[in-house]
C-alpha positions as CSV (number, residue, x, y, z in Angstrom):
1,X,56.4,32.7,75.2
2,X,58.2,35.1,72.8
3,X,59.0,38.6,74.4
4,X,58.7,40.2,70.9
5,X,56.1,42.7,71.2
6,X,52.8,42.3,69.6
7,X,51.6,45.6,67.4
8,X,49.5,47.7,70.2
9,X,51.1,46.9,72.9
10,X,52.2,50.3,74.6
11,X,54.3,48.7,77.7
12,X,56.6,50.9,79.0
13,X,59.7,48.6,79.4
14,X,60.3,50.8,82.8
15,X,56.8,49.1,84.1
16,X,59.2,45.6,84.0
17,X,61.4,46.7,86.9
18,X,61.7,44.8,89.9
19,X,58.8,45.7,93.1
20,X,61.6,46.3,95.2
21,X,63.6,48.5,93.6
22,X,60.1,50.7,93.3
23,X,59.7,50.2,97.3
24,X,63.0,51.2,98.0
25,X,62.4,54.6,96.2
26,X,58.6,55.2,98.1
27,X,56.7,54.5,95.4
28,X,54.0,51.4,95.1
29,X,55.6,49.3,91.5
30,X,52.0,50.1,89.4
31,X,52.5,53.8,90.1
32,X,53.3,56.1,87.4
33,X,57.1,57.3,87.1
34,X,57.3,61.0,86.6
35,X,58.9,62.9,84.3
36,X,62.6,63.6,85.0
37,X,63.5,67.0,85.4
38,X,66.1,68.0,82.6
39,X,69.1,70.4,82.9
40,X,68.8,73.1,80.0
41,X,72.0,75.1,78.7
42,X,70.8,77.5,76.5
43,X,68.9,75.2,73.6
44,X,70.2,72.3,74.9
45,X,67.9,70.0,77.6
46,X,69.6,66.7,78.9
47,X,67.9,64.5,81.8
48,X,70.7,64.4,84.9
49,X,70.8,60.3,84.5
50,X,72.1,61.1,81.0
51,X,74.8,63.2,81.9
52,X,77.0,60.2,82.6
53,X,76.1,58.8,79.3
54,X,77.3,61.5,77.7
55,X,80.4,62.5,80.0
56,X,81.5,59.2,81.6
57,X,83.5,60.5,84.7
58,X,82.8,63.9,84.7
59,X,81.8,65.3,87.9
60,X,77.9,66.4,87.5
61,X,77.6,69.2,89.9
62,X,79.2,72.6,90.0
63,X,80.2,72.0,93.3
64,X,82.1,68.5,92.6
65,X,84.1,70.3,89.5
66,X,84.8,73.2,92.1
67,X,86.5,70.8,94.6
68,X,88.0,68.2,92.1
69,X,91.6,68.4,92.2
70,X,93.1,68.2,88.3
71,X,96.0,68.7,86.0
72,X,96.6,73.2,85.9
73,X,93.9,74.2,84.0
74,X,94.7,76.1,80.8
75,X,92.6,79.4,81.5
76,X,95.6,80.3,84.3
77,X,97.7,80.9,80.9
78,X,95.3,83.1,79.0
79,X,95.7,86.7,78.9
80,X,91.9,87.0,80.0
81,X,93.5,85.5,83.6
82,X,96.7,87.5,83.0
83,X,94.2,90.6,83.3
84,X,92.7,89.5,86.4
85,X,95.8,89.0,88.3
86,X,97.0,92.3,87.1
87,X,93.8,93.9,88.3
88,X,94.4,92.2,91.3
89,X,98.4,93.7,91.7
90,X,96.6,97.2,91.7
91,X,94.0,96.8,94.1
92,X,96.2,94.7,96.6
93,X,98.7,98.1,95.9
94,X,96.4,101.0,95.7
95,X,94.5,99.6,99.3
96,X,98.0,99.1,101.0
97,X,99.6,102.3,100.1
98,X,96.6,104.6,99.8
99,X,97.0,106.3,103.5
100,X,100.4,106.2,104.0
101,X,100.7,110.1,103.9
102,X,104.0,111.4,102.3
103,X,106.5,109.6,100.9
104,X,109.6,109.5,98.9
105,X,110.9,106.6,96.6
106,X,114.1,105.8,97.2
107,X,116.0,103.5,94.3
108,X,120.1,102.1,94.2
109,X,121.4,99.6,93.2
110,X,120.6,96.0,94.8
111,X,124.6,95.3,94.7
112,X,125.7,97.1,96.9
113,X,126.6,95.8,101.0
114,X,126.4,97.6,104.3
115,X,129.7,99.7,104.9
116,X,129.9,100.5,101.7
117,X,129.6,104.3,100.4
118,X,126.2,103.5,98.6
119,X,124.5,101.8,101.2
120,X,125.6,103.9,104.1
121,X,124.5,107.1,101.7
122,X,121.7,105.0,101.4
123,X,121.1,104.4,105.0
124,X,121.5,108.2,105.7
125,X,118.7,109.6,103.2
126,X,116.2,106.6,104.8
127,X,116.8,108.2,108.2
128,X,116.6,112.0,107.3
129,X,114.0,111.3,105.7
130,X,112.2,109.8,108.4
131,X,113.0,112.4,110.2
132,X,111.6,114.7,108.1
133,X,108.6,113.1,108.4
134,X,108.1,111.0,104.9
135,X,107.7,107.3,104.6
136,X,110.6,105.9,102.5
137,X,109.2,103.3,99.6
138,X,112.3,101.3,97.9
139,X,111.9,98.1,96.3
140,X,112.3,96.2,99.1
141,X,115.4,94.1,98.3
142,X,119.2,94.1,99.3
143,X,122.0,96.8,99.3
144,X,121.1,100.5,98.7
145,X,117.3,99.4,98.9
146,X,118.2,98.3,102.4
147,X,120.2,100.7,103.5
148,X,117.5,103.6,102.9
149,X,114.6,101.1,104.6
150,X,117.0,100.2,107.9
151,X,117.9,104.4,108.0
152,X,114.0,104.5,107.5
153,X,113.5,102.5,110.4
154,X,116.1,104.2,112.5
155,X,114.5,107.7,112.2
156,X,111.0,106.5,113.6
157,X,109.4,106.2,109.2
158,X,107.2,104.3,107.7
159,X,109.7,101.9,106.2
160,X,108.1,100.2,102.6
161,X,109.2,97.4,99.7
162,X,107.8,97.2,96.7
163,X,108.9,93.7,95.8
164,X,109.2,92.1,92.6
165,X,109.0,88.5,92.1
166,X,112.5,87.4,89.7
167,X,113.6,84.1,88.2
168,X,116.8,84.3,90.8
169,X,114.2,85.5,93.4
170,X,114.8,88.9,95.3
171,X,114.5,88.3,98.8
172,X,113.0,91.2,101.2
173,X,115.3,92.7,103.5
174,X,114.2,92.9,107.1
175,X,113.9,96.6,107.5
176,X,110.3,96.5,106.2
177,X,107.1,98.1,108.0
178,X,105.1,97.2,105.0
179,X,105.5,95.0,101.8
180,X,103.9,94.0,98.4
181,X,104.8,91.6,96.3
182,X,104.4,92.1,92.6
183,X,104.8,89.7,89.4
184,X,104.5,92.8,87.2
185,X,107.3,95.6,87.0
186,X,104.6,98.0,85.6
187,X,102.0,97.6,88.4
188,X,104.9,97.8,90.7
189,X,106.1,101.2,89.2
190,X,102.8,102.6,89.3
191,X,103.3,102.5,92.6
192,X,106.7,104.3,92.9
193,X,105.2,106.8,91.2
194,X,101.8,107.3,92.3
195,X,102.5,107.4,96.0
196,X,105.5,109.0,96.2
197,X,106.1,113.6,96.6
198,X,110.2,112.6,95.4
199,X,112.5,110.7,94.3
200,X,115.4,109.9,95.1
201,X,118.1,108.3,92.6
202,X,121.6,106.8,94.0
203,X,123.9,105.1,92.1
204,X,123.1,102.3,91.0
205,X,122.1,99.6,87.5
206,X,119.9,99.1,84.5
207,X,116.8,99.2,86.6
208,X,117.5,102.3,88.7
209,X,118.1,103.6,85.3
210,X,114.6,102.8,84.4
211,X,113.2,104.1,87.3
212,X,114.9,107.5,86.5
213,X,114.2,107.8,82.7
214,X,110.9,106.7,83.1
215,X,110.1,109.5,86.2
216,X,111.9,112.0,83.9
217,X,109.5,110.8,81.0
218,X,106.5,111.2,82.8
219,X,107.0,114.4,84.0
220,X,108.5,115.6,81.1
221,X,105.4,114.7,79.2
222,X,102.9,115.9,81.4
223,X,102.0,112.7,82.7
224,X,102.5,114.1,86.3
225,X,103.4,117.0,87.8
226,X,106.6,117.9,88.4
227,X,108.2,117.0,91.7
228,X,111.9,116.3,92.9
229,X,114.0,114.3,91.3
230,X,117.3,114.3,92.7
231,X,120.7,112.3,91.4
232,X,122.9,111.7,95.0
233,X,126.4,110.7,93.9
234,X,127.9,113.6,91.6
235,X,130.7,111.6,90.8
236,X,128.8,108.3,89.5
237,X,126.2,110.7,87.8
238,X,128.3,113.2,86.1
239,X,129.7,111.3,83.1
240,X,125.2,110.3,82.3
241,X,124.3,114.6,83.0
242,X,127.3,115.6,80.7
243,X,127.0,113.3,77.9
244,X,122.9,114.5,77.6
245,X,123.6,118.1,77.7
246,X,127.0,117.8,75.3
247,X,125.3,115.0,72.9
248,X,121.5,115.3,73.3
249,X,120.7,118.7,73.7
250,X,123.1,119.5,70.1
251,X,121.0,116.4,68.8
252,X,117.9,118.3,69.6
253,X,116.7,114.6,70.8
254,X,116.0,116.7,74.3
255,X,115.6,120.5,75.3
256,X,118.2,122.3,77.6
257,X,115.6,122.6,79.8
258,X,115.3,118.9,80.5
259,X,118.3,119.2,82.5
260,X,116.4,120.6,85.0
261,X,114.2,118.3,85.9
262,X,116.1,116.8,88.2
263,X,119.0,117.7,91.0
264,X,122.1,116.5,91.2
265,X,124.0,116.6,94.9
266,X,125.9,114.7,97.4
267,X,124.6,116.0,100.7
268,X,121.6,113.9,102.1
269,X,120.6,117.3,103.8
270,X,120.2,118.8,100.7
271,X,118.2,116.6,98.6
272,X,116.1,116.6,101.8
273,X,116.2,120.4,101.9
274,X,115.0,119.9,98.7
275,X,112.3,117.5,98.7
276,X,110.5,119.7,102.1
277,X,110.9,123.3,100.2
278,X,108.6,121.7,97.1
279,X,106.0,120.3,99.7
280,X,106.2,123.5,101.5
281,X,105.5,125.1,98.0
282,X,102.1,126.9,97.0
283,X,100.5,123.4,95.4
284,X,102.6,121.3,97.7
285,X,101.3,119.9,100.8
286,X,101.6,122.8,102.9
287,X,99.8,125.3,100.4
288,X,96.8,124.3,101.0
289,X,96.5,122.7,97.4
290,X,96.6,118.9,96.8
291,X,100.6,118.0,97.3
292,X,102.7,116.6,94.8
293,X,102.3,112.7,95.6
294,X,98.3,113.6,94.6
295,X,99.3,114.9,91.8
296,X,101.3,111.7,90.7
297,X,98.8,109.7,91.9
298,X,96.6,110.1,88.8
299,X,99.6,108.3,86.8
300,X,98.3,104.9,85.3
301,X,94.8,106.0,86.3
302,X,93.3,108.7,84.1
């Protein structure tokens, strides 16, 4: 008998399956097979035995494409991700740092090696500061970052590093109470700046140059507030301080007054001396009025 069918004939080729195969799913083979429920996406419906059809291999489930291992997927290099990790380097900072109390950054150059006059200067702010009763943040690497954490430590402070993660890899030094790790020098800066009632500047490369210019910059500006700024190494500092008052100033590029924005010394005690007198200042921490870390702790945020 030919299977060609004859005009009328409604048979559902489904109603041809085998008895058992209707058995094995609890239902009698003359019963009726019910609609398939279809997955919709927007104005698109597709029944789930057709996914497979249309995406051979393809896991069907949100959970299965969760799990999956795969190649790295190409949203970790879109600035929409970029973004999020950002986000994520100032809210892993900001929770960390937020109740450390007073601080001063401390920044030198990463060259430099224990017995040597800019670590053991170093070394000597971390402790009187300590001392004094300020956590010391550096950016937690080698040399004169060291030496102000380990003199940090030895006073009884809060000793902190503010990593950053480099193609030659900076590796923390072990004089560290508390440390972040950062991919991003900005969201790392942002902390320098926003928990921090002083700096402190020792001698030191291109990026402790950074860190200066840009503190200068932002209180300059009117970004933040003013608060301590002091140069430790007269001798190393000099030639920068006269060549902006002798070539600058003339230029008209900066105002005399610039120059004092910072304080340029080689006595730990008295950039310490310093740093307390402005904390003990109406508007400082002792006045009653929020201190000069608050104050710099609106940078990046307003």
């Amino acid at each position: 008998m030919s299977d060609e069918r004859v005009p009328g004939d409604e048979r559902d080729p489904r109603d041809e399956r085998d008895p058992r195969d209707e058995r094995e799913r609890g239902r009698a083979p003359d019963q009726p097979v019910p609609p398939q429920p279809k997955r919709t996406s927007g104005r698109v419906a597709v029944r789930p035995d057709a996914e497979r059809l249309l995406h051979p291999g393809r896991p069907t489930t949100s959970d299965e494409r969760l799990l999956q291992k795969q190649p790295r997927p190409a949203f970790l290099d879109t600035d929409t991700w970029r973004a999020l990790r950002i986000l994520s380097e100032f809210v892993d900072g900001f929770e960390a740092l937020a109740e450390i109390g007073p601080a001063v950054t401390v920044f030198g150059s990463a060259r430099s090696i224990p017995g040597e006059p800019t670590y053991e200067l170093a070394r000597t702010v971390g402790r009187m500061l300590a001392e004094a009763g300020f956590a010391v943040i550096t950016g937690g690497g080698p040399g004169a970052m060291e030496g102000a954490n380990r003199g940090c430590q030895e006073g009884g402070g809060l000793s902190i590093g503010c990593n950053i993660e480099l193609p030659h890899e900076q590796m923390l030094n072990p004089y560290l109470d508390l440390s972040i790790d950062f991919r991003y020098f900005f969201a790392r800066k942002t902390m320098f700046v926003k928990y921090a009632d002083a700096f402190v500047i020792l001698p030191g490369g291109l990026g402790t140059l950074d860190e200066l210019f840009e503190a200068l910059t932002l209180i300059q500006t009117g970004k933040i507030r003013h608060f301590p700024v002091v140069l430790m190494g007269t001798a190393y500092w000099s030639g920068l301080v006269d060549w902006m008052r002798t070539t600058q100033v003339p230029a008209g590029t900066i105002a005399a007054a610039d120059l004092e924005l910072f304080r340029l010394t080689d006595d730990p005690a008295e950039a310490v001396a310093v740093i307390r007198a402005f904390s003990d200042a109406p508007g400082g921490e002792a006045g009653g009025q929020p201190p000069a870390g608050e104050a710099a702790r609106r940078v990046a945020v307003e």
